[in-house]
KOLPA-699218 format. One line per field, with one value per residue (C-alpha): residue number from 1; x, y, z; residue in one letter. Coordinates in nm, 2 decimals. Layout:
// KOLPA-699218
num NUM/...
u X/...
v Y/...
w Z/...
residu a/...
//
This chain:
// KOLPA-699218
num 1/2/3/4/5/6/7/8/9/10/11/12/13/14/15/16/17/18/19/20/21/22/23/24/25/26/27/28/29/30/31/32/33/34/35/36/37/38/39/40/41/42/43/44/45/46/47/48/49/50/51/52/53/54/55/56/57/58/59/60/61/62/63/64/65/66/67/68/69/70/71/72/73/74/75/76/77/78/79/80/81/82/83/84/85/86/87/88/89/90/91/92/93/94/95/96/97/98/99/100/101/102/103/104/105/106/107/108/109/110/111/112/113/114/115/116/117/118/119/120/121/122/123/124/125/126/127/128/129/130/131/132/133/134/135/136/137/138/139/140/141/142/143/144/145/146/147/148/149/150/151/152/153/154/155/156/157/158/159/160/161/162/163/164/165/166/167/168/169/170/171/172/173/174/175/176/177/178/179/180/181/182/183/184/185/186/187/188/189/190/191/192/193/194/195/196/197/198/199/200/201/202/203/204/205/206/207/208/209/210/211/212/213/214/215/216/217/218/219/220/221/222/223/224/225/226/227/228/229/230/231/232/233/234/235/236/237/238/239/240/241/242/243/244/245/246/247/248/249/250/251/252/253/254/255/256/257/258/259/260/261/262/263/264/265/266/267/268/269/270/271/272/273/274/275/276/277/278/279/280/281/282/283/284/285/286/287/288/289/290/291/292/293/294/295/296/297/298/299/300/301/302/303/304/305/306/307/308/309/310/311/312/313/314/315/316/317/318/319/320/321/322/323/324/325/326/327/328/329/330/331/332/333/334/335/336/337/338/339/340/341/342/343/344/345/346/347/348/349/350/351/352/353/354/355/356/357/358/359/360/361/362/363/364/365/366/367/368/369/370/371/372/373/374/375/376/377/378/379/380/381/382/383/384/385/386/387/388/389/390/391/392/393/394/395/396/397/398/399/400/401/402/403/404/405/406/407/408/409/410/411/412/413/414/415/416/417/418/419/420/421/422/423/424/425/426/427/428/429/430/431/432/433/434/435/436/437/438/439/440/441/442/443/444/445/446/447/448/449/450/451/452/453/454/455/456/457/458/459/460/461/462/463/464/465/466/467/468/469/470/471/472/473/474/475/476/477/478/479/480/481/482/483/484/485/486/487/488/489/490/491/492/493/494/495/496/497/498/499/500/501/502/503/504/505/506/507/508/509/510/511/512/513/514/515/516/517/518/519/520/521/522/523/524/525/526/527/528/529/530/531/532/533/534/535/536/537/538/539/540/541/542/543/544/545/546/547/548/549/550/551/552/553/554/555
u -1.91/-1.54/-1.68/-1.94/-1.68/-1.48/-1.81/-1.86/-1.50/-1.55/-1.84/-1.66/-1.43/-1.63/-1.85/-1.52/-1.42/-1.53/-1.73/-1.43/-1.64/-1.72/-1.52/-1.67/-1.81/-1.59/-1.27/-1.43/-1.79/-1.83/-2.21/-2.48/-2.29/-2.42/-2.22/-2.12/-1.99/-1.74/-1.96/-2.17/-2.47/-2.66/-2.57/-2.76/-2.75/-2.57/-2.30/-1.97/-1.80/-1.46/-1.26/-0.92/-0.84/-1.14/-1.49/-1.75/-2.08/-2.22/-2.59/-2.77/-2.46/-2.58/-2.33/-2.02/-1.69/-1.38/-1.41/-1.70/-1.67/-1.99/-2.01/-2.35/-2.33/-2.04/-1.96/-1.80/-1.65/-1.40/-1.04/-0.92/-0.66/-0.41/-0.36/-0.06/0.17/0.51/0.61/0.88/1.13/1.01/0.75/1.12/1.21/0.86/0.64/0.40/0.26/0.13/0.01/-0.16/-0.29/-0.46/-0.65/-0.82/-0.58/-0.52/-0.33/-0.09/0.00/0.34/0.53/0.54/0.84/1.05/0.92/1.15/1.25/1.32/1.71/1.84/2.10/2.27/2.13/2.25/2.10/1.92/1.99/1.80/1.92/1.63/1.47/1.80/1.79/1.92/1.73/1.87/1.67/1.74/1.36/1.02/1.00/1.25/1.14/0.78/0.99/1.17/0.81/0.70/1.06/1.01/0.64/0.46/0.08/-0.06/-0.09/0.13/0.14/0.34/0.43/0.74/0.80/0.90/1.24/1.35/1.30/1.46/1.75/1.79/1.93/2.06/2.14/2.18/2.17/1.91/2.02/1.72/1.74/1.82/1.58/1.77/1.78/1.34/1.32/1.54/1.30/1.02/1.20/1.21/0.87/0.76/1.01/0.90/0.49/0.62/0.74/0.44/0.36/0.06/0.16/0.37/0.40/0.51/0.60/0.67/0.72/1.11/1.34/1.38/1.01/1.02/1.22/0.96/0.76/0.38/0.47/0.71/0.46/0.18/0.44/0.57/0.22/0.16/0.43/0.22/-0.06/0.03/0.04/-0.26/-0.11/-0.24/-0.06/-0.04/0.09/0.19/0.11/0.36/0.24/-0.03/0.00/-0.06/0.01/-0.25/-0.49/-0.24/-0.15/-0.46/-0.52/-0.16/-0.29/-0.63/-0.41/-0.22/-0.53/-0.65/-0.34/-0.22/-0.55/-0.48/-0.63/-0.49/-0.51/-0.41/-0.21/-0.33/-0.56/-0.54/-0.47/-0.19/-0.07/-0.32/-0.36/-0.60/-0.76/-1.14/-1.07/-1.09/-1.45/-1.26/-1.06/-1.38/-1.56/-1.21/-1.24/-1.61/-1.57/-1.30/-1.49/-1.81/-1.64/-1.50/-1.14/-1.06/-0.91/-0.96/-0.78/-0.72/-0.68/-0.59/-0.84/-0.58/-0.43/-0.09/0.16/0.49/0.77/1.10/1.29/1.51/1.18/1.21/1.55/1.51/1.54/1.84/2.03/1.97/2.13/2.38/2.25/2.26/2.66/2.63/2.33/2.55/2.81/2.58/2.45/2.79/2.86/2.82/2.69/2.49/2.27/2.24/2.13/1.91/1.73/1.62/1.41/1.29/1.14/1.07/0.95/1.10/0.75/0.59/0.81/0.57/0.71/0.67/0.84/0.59/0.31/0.28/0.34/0.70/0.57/0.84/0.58/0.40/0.73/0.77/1.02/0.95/1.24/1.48/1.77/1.82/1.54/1.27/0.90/1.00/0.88/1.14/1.06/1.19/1.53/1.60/1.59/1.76/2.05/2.07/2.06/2.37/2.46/2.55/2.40/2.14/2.18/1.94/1.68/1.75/2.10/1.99/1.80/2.05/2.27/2.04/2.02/2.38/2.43/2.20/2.33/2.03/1.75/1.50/1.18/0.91/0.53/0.37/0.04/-0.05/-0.40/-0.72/-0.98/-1.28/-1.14/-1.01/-1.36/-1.54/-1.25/-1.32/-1.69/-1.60/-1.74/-1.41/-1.20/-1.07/-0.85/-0.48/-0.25/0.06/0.21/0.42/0.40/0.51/0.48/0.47/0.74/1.03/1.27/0.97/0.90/1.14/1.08/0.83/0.61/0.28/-0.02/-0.15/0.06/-0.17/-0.50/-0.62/-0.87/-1.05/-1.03/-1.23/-1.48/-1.51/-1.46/-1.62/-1.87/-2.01/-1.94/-1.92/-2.18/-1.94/-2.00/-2.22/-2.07/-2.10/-1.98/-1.67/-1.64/-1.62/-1.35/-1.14/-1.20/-1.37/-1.28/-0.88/-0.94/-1.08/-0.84/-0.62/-0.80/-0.83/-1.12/-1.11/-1.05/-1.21/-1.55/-1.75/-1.89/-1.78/-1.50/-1.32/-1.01/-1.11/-0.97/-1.22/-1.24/-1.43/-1.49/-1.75/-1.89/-1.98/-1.58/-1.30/-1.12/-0.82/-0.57/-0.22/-0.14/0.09/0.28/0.24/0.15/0.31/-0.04/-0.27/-0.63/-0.91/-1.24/-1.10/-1.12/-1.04/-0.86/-0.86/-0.59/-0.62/-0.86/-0.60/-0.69/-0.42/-0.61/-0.84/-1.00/-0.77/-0.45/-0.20/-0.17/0.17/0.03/0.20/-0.03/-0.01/0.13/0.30/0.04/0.14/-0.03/-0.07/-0.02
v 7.83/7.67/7.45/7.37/7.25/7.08/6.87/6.80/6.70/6.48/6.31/6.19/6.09/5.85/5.76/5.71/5.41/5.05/4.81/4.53/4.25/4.00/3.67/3.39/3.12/2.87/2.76/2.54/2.37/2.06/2.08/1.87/1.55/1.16/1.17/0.84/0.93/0.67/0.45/0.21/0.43/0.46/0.81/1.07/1.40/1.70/1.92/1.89/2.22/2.30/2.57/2.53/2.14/2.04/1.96/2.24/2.11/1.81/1.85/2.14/2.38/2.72/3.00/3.17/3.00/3.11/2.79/2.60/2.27/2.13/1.74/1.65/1.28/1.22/1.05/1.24/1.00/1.04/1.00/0.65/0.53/0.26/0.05/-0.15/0.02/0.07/0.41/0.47/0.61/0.69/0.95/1.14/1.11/1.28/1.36/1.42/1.02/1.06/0.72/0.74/1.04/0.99/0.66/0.89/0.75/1.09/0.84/0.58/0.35/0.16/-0.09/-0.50/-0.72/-0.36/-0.04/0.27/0.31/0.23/0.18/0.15/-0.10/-0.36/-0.13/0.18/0.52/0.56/0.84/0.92/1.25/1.38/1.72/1.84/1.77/1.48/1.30/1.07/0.90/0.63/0.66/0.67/0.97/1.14/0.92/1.06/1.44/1.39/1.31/1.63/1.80/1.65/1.78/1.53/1.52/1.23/1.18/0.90/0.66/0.38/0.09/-0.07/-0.36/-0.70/-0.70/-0.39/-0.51/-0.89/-0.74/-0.45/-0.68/-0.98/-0.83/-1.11/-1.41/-1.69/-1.73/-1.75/-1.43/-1.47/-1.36/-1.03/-0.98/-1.03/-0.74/-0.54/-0.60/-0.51/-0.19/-0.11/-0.22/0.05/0.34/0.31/0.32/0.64/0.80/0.76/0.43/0.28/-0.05/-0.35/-0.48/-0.81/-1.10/-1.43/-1.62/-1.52/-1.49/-1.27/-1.27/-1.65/-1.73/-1.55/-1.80/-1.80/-1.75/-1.47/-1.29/-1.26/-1.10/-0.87/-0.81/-0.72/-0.46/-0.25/-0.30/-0.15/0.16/0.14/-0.06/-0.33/-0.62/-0.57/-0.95/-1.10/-1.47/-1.75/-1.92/-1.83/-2.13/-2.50/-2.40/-2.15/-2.28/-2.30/-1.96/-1.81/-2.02/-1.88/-1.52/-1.53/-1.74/-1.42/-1.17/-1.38/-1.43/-1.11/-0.89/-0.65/-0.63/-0.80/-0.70/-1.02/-0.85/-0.94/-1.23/-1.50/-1.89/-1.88/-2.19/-2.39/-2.73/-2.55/-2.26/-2.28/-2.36/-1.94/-2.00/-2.24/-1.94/-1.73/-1.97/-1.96/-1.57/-1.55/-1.78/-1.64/-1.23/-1.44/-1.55/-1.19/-1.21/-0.88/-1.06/-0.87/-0.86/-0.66/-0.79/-0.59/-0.69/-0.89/-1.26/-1.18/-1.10/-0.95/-1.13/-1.17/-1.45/-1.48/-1.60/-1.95/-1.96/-2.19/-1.95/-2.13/-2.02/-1.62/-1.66/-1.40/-1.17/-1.10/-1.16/-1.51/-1.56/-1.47/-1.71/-1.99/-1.96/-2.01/-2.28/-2.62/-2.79/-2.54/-2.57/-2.92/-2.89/-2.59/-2.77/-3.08/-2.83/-2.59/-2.92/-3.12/-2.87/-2.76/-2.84/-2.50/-2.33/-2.13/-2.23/-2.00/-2.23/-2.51/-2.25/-2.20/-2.58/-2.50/-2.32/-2.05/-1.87/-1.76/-1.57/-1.23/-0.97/-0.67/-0.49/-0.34/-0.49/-0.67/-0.91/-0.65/-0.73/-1.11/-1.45/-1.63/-1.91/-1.67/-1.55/-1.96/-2.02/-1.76/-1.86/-2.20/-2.16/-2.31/-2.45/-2.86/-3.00/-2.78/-2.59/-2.69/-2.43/-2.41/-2.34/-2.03/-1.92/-1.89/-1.79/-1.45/-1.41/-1.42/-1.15/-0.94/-0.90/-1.14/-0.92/-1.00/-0.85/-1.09/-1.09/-1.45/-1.57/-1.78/-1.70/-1.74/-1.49/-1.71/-1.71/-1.32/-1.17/-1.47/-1.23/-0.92/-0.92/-1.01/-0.67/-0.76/-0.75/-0.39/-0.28/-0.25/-0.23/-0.34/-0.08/0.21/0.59/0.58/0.80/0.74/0.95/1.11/0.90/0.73/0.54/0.20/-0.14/-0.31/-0.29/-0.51/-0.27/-0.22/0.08/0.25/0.10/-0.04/0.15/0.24/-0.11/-0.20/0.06/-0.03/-0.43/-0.53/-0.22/-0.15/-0.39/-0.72/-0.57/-0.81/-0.53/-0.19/0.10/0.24/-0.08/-0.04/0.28/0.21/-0.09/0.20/0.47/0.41/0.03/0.11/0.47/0.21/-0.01/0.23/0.40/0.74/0.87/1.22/1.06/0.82/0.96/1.26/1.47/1.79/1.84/1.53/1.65/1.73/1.42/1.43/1.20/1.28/1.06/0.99/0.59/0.57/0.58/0.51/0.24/0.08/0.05/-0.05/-0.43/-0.68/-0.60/-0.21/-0.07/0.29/0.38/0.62/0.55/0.72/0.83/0.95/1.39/1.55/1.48/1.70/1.66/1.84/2.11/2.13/2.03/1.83/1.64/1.92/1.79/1.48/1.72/1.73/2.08/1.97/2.05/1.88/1.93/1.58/1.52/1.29/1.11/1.03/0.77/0.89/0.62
w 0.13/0.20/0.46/0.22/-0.10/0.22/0.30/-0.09/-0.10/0.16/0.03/-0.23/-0.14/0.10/-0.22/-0.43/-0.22/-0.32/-0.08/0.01/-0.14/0.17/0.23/0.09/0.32/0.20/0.00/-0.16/-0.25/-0.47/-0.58/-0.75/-0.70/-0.59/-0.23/-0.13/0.20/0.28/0.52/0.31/0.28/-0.01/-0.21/-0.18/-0.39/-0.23/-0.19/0.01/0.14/0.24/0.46/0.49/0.52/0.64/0.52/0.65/0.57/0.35/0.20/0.03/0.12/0.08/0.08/-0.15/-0.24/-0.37/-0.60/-0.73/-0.91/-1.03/-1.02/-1.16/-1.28/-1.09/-0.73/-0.45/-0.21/0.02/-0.10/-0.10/0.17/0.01/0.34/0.13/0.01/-0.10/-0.15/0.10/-0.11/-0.42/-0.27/-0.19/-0.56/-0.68/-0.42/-0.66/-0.62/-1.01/-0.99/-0.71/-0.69/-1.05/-0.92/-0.60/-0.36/-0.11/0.19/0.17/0.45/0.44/0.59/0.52/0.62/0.60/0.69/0.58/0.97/1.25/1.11/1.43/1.66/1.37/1.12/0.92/0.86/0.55/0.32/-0.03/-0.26/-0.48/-0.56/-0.49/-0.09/0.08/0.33/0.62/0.91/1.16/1.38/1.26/1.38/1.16/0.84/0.90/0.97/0.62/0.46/0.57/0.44/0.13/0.04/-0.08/-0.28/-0.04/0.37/0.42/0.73/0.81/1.02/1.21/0.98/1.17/0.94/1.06/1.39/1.39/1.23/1.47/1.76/1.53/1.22/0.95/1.17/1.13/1.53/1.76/2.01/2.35/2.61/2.66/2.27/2.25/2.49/2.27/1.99/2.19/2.28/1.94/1.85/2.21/2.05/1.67/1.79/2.02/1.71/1.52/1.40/1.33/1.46/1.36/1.01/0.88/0.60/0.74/0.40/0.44/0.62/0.91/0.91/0.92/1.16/1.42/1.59/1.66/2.06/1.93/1.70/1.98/2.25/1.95/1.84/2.24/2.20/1.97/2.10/2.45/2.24/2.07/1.70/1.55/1.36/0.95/0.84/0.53/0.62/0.65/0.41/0.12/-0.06/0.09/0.41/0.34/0.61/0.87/0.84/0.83/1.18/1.31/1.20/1.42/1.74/1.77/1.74/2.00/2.22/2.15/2.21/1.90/1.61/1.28/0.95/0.66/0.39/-0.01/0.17/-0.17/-0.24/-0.42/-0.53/-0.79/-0.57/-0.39/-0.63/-0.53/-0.15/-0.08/0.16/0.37/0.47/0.52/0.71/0.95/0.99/1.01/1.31/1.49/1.45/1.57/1.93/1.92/1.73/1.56/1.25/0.89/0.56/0.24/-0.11/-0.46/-0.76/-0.97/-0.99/-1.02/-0.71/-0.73/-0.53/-0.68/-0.79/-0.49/-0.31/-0.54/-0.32/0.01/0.36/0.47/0.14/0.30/0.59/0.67/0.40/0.05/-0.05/0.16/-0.06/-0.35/-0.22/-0.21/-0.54/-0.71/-0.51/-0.71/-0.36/-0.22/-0.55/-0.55/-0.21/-0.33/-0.66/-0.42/-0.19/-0.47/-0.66/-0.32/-0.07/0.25/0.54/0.62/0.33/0.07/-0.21/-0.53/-0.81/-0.70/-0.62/-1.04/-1.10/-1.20/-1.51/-1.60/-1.84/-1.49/-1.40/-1.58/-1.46/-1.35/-1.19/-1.41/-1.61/-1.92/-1.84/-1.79/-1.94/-2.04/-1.89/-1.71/-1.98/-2.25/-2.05/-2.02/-2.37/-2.44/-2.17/-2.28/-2.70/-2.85/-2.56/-2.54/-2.28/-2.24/-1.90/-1.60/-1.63/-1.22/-1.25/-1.53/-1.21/-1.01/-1.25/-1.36/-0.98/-0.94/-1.24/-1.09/-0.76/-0.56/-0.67/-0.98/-0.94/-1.06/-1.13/-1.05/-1.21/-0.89/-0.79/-0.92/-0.99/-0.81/-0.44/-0.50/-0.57/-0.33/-0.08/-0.20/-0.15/0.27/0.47/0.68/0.35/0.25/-0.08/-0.10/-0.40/-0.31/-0.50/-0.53/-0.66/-0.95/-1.29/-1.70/-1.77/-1.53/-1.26/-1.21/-1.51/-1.49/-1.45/-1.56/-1.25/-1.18/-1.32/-0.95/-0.89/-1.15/-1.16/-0.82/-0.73/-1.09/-1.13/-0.84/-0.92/-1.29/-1.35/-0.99/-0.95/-1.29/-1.52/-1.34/-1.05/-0.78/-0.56/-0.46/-0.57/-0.18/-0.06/-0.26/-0.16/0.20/0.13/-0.02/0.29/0.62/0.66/0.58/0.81/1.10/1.05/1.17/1.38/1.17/1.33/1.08/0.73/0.52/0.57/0.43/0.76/0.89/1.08/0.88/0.72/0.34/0.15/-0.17/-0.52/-0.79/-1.04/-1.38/-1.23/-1.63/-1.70/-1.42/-1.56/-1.51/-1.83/-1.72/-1.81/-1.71/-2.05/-2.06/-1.69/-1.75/-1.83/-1.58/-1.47/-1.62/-1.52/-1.20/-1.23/-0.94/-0.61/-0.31/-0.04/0.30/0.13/-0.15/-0.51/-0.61/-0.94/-1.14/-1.42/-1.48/-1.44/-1.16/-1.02/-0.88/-0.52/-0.23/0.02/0.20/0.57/0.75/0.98/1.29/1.57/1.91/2.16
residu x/x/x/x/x/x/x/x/x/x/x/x/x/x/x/x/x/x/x/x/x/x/x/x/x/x/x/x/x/x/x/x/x/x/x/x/x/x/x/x/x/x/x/x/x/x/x/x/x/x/x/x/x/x/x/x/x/x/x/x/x/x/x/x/x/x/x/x/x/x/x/x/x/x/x/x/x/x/x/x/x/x/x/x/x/x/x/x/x/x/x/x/x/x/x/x/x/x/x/x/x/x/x/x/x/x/x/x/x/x/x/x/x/x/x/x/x/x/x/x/x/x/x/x/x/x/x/x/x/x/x/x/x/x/x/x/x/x/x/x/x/x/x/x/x/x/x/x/x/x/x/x/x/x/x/x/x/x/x/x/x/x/x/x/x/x/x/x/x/x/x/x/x/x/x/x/x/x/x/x/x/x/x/x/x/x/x/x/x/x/x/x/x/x/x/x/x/x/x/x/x/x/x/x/x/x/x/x/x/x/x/x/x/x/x/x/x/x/x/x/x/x/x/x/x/x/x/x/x/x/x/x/x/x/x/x/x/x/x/x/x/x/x/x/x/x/x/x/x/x/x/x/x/x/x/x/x/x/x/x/x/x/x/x/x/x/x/x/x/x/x/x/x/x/x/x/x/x/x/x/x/x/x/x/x/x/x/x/x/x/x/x/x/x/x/x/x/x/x/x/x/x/x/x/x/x/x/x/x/x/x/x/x/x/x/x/x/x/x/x/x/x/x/x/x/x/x/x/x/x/x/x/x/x/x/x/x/x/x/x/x/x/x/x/x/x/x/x/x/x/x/x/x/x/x/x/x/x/x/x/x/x/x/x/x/x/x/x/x/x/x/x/x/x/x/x/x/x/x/x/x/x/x/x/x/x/x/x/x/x/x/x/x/x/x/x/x/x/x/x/x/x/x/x/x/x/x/x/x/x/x/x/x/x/x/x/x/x/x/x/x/x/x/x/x/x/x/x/x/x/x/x/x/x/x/x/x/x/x/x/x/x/x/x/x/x/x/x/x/x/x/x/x/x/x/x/x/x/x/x/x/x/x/x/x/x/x/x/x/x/x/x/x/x/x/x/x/x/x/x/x/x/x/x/x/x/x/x/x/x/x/x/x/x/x/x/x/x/x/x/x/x/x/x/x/x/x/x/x/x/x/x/x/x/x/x/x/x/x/x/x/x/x/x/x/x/x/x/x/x/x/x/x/x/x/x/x/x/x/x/x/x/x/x/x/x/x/x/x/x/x/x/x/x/x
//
């Protein structure tokens, strides 16, 4: 009878313990959405799964997740890969990349003239406090390190910018290098691309960028592309001399064997608006004898530059107090105003680029001039004042109050050549922008509206209502063109075994609203974001998830 209860007892107890409820099959399953899987297809209706940070299966995914979000009526792409962008430092100050992050961008790529390392030879460490840390780096390889420190909502990549490099071995001389001094660049160019770069990165409009010549580009170019980089370049000249430097980019893809990559392809100076085929017709040639020349543009016709720009090279030589120097100097501006109005040969010249027309100028950076024409801030310097003051010497006066630096948004391009350049298949999208945020440290300036509506923009004015583009074609300009580019075999597509980079957004409502005159103002339309497996947008909300890496290039 005892043995009996004991068995009872024991039966029980066995009964009185609950099944442990299976795993699910994955983390995550986006269902009943139009996939557009990053490489030009048509959509097709499906599912995309994820485990951990990568994408399991893409279809009719059957199977449990521990989350579901339901996408009917809405597009599942890949998430969108910014391959120009500026977010060096302010990615430290909030990794969060609000602006970003809210137009489906999950990877930004960096580096132009300047790259945020190598900060080596002639030049200093860098070191940034936010978030309570402080972050220092001389390599690529310990900028990339800090990225990861930091957490940050976005994968981030970079380049070795060309500045970085010049001014590594000859610091702030116009000076042309000495044999000895090129292979020290190259050296750097070889260390940077060891660290982790994606190759080398450049704008030759300025100086030290200018001062490179065509010869020295292709053997620089050859540096990284020992390693496996290509060559990201800001052309010499975008403006008259557009032609030339278009030519100049595809003689070093050629000479140079890598591939190149033209930076915010435009016209941008109005003698030649309308002229954008001639520089198709010179890339379609060169990739039909075999050149691997391409280009990215960003869906507006306003650049940002600043106003030091309208200042001739020579006047920057020896850096930004001889700069200074020169601009208070009574000869050096009289000097300065006969090449602004007349031209320096192969020079691009941004005062002439806008037909001198100070309306076309409007400030960006912060300061007292912030959100006004560069027509306005003239008046203003010369009321009550008998004789009126040159509106070239209130220039360089506002330059010489704010320490050499006015960032400036230019109305030189025209919207004809950029969507003839947009619709390219060789031409990707790029904002030229940074991370930034509507409210916070990150809210300042009055910054060009592409740090906050590139993307939507692309996918609402030139995919739905102006019907420039197909939606998957846009799509692929925004993932698996940039991912090729750089030779990111596991992102910018939709397949399993890709890392799990997702945007999901309503085609019926992304939208761009930032302006020239108010750009604190987020994207819409775009409602969630996944990063690495991590949902990092969820129904239009940041999560404040910072589950982005540093990438690194393996040589």
């Amino acid at each position: 009878m005892r043995l009996l209860a004991l068995s009872a007892l024991g039966l029980l107890a066995v009964v009185a313990v609950p099944a442990r409820p299976a795993d699910p099959d994955y983390d995550l399953v986006i269902r009943n959405g139009r996939v557009v899987d990053g490489t030009g297809n048509p959509w097709f209706a499906g599912d995309v799964a994820v485990r951990g940070n990568t994408i399991a299966a893409v279809g009719r995914v059957t199977g449990t997740a521990a989350r579901t979000i339901d996408a009917k009526g809405k597009i599942v792409a890949p998430g969108f890969i910014d391959i120009h962008s500026h977010s060096d430092e302010t990615l430290f100050e909030d990794g969060k990349a609000e602006s970003k992050v809210r137009q489906g961008v999950t990877t930004e790529v960096l580096g132009e003239g300047r790259s945020a390392a190598p900060l080596v030879g002639k030049l200093s460490a860098r070191k940034v406090t936010a978030r309570g840390k402080t972050f220092e780096w001389t390599t690529v390889r310990g900028y990339l390190d800090e990225i990861d420190r930091a957490g940050v909502g976005v994968n981030v990549a970079t380049y070795v910018g060309l500045d970085n490099v010049w001014e590594s071995v000859m610091g702030q001389s116009h000076a042309r290098p000495t044999p000895a001094e090129f292979e020290q660049m190259k050296a750097v160019i070889d260390a940077a691309m060891r660290d982790g770069a994606f190759g080398l990165s450049s704008l030759l409009a300025m100086p030290p960028g200018s001062l490179a010549t065509t010869d020295d580009l292709v053997e620089l170019a050859k540096a990284a592309g020992r390693r496996g980089g290509i060559y990201s370049a800001h052309t010499r000249n975008e403006g008259t001399g557009v032609f030339d430097a278009v030519r100049e980019m595809i003689a070093v893809a050629e000479r140079a064997g890598v591939p190149v990559d033209i930076i915010h392809i435009k016209i941008a100076d109005q003698q030649f608006w309308g002229r954008m085929n001639e520089v198709v017709a010179l890339i379609d040639a060169a990739r039909r004898r075999g050149v691997d020349v391409r280009a990215n543009v960003y869906p507006y016709t306003r650049g940002n530059n600043n106003l030091s720009s309208i200042v001739p090279p020579w006047a920057h030589e020896g850096g930004r107090a001889k700069l200074l120097e020169r601009l208070r100097d009574p000869a050096a501006r009289t000097r300065m105003k006969a090449d602004i109005t007349g031209g320096i040969p192969g020079w691009y010249n941004h005062f002439t680029a806008v037909g001198g027309d100070w309306s076309r100028m409007l400030v960006s950076g912060r300061g007292p001039y912030e959100g006004l024409t560069m027509d306005r801030v003239i008046s203003e310097k010369q009321k009550g004042k008998t004789p009126l003051p040159d509106a070239l010497d209130v220039l360089f006066d506002v330059l010489v109050e704010q320490d050499g630096s006015v960032p400036t948004v230019y109305a030189h391009h025209d919207e004809k050549d950029m969507t003839l350049a947009l619709a390219q298949p060789w031409c990707s999208v790029g904002s030229d922008g940074y991370a930034l945020a509507t409210e916070g440290p990150l809210r300042r300036g009055n910054p060009h509206p592409r740090s906050f509506g590139t993307f939507p923009r692309v996918l609402g004015e030139y995919v739905r209502d102006r019907g420039v583009l197909r939606l998957e074609d846009a799509v692929r300009k925004m993932t698996s063109l940039n991912a090729a580019k750089l030779g990111l075999r596991d992102r910018g597509v939709l397949r399993p075994g890709a890392f799990a980079d997702v945007t999901v957004f309503d085609p019926a409502a992304v939208a761009d609203r930032a302006t020239y005159t108010a750009p604190f103002q987020y994207a819409v339309g775009v409602e969630y974001v996944v990063v690495n497996g991590k949902v990092v947008l969820d129904r239009g909300t940041h999560t404040g998830a910072l589950p982005g890496k540093a990438l690194r290039h393996a040589p």
